[in-house]
N, C-alpha and C positions, 0 to 999 in steps of 0.2 A: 660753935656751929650756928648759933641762932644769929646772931651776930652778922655772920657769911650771908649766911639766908639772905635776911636782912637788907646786907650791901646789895646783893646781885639782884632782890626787888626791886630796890629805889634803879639800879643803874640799867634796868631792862626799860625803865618809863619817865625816866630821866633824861635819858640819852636822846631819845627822841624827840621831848620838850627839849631840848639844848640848839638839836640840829634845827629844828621847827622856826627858831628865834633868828637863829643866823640863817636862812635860808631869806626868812622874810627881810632884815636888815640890808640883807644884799640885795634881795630881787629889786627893793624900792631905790634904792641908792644907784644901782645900776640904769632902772628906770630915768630915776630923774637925772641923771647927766648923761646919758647917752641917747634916748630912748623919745621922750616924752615929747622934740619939738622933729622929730624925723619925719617930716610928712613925707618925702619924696627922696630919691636913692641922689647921693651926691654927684655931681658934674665935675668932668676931668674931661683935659685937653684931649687928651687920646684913650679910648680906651684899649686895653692888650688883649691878646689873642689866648683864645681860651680851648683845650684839648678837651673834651666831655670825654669820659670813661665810663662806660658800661657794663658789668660783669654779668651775663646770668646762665642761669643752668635750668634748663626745662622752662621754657619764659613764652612760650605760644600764645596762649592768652595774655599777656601781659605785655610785651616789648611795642608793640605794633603801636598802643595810646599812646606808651612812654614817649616814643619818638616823636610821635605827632605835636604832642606837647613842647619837645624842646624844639621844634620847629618852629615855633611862633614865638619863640623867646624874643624878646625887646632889645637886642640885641646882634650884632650883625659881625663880630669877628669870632668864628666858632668852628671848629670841628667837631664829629663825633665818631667816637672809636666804639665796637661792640664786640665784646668778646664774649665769644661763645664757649665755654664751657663743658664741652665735651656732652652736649643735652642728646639725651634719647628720642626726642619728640621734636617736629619743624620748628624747630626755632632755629636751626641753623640757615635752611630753606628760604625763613621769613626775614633771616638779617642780609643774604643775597639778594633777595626783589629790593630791599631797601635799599643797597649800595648802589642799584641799578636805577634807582628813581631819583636817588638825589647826592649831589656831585661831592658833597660834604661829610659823608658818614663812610665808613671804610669796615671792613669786618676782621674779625680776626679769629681763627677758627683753631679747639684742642682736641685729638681724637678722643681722648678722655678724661676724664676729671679732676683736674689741678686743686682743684681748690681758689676763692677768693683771690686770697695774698697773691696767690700765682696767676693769678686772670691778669690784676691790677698791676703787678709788674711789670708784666709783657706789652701793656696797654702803653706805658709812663714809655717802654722803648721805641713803640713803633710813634710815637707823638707826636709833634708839631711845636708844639706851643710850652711856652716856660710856664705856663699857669694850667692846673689840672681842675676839671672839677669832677669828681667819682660820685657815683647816684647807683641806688639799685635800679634793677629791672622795671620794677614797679611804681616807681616812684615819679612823680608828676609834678617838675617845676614848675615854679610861679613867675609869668612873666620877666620881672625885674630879678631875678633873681641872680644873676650875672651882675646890672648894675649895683646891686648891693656890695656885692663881695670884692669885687674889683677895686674899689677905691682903697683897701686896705692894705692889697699888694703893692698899691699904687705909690701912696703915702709913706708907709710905713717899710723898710729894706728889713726888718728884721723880722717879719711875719711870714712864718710859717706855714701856715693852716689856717683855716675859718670854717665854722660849720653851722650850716645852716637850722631853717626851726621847723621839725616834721611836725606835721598837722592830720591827723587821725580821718580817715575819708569813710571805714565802715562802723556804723554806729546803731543797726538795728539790736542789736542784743545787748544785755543788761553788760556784758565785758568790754564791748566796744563801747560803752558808754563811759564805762569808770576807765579804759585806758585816756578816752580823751581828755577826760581830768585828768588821770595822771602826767600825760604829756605836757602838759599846761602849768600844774600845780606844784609837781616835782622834779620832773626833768628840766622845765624852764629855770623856774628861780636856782636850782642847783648851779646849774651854766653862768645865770648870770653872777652868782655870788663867788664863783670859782674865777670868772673870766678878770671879778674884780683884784682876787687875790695876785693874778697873773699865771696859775698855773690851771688848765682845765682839764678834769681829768681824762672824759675822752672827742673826740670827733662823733657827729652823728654819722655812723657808717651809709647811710642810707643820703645826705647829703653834706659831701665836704669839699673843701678845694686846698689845693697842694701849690706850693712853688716849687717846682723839680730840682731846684738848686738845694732846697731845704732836703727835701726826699734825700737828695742822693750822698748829702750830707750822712746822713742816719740811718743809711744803707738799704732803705725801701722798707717793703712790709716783709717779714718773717711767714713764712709756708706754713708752720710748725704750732702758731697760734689760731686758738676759736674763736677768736674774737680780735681781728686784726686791727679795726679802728682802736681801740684801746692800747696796743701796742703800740703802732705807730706815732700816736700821741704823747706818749712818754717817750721814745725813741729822740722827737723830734724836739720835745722840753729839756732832754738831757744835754742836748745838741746845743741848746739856752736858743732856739727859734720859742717866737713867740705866738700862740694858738689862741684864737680869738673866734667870741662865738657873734653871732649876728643876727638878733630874731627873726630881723625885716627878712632876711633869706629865706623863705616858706618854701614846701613842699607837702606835696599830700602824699600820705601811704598806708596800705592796708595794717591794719593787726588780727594777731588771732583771736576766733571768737568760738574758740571753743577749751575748754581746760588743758585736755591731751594737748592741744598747739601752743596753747602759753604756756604750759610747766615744761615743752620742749624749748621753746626760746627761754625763757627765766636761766632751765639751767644752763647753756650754751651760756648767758651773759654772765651765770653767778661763778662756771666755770674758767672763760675767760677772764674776770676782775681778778680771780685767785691766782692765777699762771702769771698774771702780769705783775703781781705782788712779791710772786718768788721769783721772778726771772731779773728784777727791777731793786731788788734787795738792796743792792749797792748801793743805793745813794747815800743810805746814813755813814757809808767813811769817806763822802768828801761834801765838806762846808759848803762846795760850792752851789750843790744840788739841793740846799736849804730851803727852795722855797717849793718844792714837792714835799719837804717832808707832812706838813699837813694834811696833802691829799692823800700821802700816801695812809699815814695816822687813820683817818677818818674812813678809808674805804677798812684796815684793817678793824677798826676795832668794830665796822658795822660784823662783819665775821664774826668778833668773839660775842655781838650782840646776838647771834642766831643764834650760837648756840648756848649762850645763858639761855631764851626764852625758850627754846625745847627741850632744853633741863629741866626747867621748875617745871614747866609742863607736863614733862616724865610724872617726876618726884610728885607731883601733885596725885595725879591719876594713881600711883603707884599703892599711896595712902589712902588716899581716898576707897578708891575701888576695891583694892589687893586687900587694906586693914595691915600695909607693913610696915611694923614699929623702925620708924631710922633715927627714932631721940630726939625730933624735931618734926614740928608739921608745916608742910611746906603753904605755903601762900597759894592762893588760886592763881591762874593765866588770867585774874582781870585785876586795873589797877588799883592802890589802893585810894580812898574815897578825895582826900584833896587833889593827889597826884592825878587821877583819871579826872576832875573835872576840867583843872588847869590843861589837861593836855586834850583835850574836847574840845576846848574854848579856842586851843593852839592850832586844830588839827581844822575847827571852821573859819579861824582867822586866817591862815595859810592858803587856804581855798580863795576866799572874797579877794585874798592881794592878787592872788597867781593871775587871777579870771581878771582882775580890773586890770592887770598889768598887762595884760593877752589880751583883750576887748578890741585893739585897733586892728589885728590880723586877723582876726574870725567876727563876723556881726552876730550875735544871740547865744556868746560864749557862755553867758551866765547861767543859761538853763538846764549846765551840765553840773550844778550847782549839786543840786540836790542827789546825781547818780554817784559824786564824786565824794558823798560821807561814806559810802562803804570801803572804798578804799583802803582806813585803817583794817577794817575786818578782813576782809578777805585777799588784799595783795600784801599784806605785811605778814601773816601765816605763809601767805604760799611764795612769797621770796623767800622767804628765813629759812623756809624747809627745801627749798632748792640749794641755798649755800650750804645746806647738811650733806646735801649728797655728793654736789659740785666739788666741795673743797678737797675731800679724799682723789677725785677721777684726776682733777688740777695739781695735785703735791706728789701723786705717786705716778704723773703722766712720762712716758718714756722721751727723751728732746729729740726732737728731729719726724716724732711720725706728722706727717701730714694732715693737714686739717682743712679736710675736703666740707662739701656743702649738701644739703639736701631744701629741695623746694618749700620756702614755707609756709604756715597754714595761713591763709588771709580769711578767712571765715567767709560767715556769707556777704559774701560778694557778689555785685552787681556792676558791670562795667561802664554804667551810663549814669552811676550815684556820684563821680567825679566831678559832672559837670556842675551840680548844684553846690560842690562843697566848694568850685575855684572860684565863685563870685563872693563867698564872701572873701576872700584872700586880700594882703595891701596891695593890689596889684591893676592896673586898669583889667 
């Protein structure tokens, strides 16, 4: 039993130093052959014709920037589609004036609420164009942000998907702060180290692009899942289409900046990872699908890492507090003395790369330096304890219910804090 202990100490603070090491390996490797001499989005003979897809649901405050934004895109073969979502609130009203002012936007209207998957598929029908790119409602392209992505469809016949690199716009409170690290620190290097592998595990739902050839290939997005980008992404790797992420592709978008709103998005993402892992099972009986097995590996065994660390966590308290003999005393929730300093040392090295690696998309990236050491403390507690609750709603979820949407939290928000965050963007 001590033994046990033991093992599932080292591998709660292990695991983390492991993923830490190849995260950074990648991001810099990715960097320097992709990344480091990209001043300016590449030049093709033609560029192709691109569908923008809109999905939102109660989007009043929100759509109306959106649009205005992708209006000045640098860029000149475009449609855009908006589908409205069945909203209780003018935003069906506000996507009519718009259809009306400008020749290129077209609306598409549900009397009630489909859900996502179902907005986004109905979008890909009524289309145009063999190249999609999907964006939430709130979400605020960067100029170039077409010409980035374009070249790879262009190039490449067997690419898939490309997803772009969301850039954090509210930052007054101490959570929008450590999200903005986050997005930089972990979400980036993650993409880039995955992209090198060849398999990524998902699209950023907020911006991505499609070849509809690929889509209909792998039968579109599924109704039924919470988290659609994530599916789809595997759908379309199964399919052996190849998903490829793009930094230079920026976009700006809200997060929540209040607890209630992030432990409501956390578990929606820790519940989605989990549906896609049991829906997605099959890969380990054909060879061919071998180079998911890693992603698949690593999203599981972050799982079995949650719930070791709220075990010992238990077992600790249990002893501790209660005074219950279990024949063994458990180890505290801190790590032990070599292990936590090497993984300290790992956790501010990981930061200095992500931020130097991120430095050309945002100017004054590094000052998020210091918001961005609590991170370990307080978003790795409150993911861990989201996939506690998530995994059971995900494994015992019924197939086929619908998986509709709710407005989400963007914290304090300000509508005119955008303008100051697009200049520093790589973008004229």
């Amino acid at each position: 039993m001590v033994k046990l202990f033991q093992h599932i100490n080292n591998f709660i603070y292990l695991y983390p130093l492991l993923m830490s090491v190849v995260w950074m390996v990648g991001g810099i490797v990715f960097f320097w052959r992709y990344e480091r001499k990209n001043e300016s989005p590449p030049e093709l003979k033609e560029f192709p014709f691109f569908s923008i897809l809109i999905p939102c649901h109660n989007e009043q405050d929100q759509i109306q920037r959106t649009i205005e934004q992708l209006l000045i895109l640098n860029y000149h073969k475009y449609e855009i589609i908006i589908i409205d979502d069945g909203s209780t609130d003018s935003t069906a009203q506000l996507i009519k004036d718009l259809c009306k002012e400008h020749e290129n936007i077209r609306g598409v209207y549900f009397k009630e609420n489909q859900g996502k998957a179902a907005a986004l598929n109905i979008g890909v029908l009524v289309s145009k164009g063999e190249l999609l790119l999907t964006i939430d409602a709130d979400a605020l392209v960067s100029p170039d942000a077409l010409r980035w992505i374009a070249p790879h469809f262009v190039k490449y016949p067997r690419v898939g998907a490309v997803t772009g690199n969301p850039r954090i716009i509210n930052r007054t409170s101490l959570l929008g702060k450590i999200q903005t690290g986050e997005y930089t620190t972990i979400i980036g290097l993650i993409k880039r180290t995955q992209r090198l592998i060849g398999k990524v595990l998902t699209v950023s739902g907020v911006l991505a692009a499609f070849r509809k050839t690929a889509l209909h290939s792998a039968g579109y997005w599924d109704t039924d899942m919470v988290t659609e980008d994530i599916d789809i992404t595997w759908k379309l790797e199964k399919k052996f289409w190849d998903v490829r992420y793009e930094p230079s592709a920026t976009c700006w978008v809200y997060v929540p900046e209040t607890l209630k709103g992030l432990w409501r998005q956390r578990m929606r993402w820790s519940q989605g990872g989990v549906e896609v892992l049991k829906k997605h099972k099959d890969i380990w009986k054909h060879w061919r699908q071998r180079r998911l097995w890693p992603v698949f590996f690593e999203s599981a065994v972050s799982v079995v890492w949650s719930y070791c660390f709220w075990a010992m966590f238990i077992l600790w308290v249990m002893t501790g507090v209660f005074h219950l003999a279990l024949g063994v005393k458990p180890q505290p929730p801190l790590p032990p003395q070599w292990t936590g300093s090497i993984l300290a040392l790992s956790c501010v090295m990981q930061f200095f790369v992500s931020l130097y690696v991120d430095r050309s998309y945002e100017k004054g990236i590094f000052r998020y330096l210091f918001w961005v050491i609590w991170y370990p403390f307080l978003y790795w507690m409150l993911s861990s304890l989201t996939v506690l609750f998530a995994t059971p709603k995900a494994m015992f979820k019924k197939k086929g219910v619908r998986a509709v949407w709710k407005s989400p939290d963007r914290g304090l928000q300000s509508l005119g804090r955008e303008k100051n965050r697009l200049k520093g963007q790589k973008s004229p």
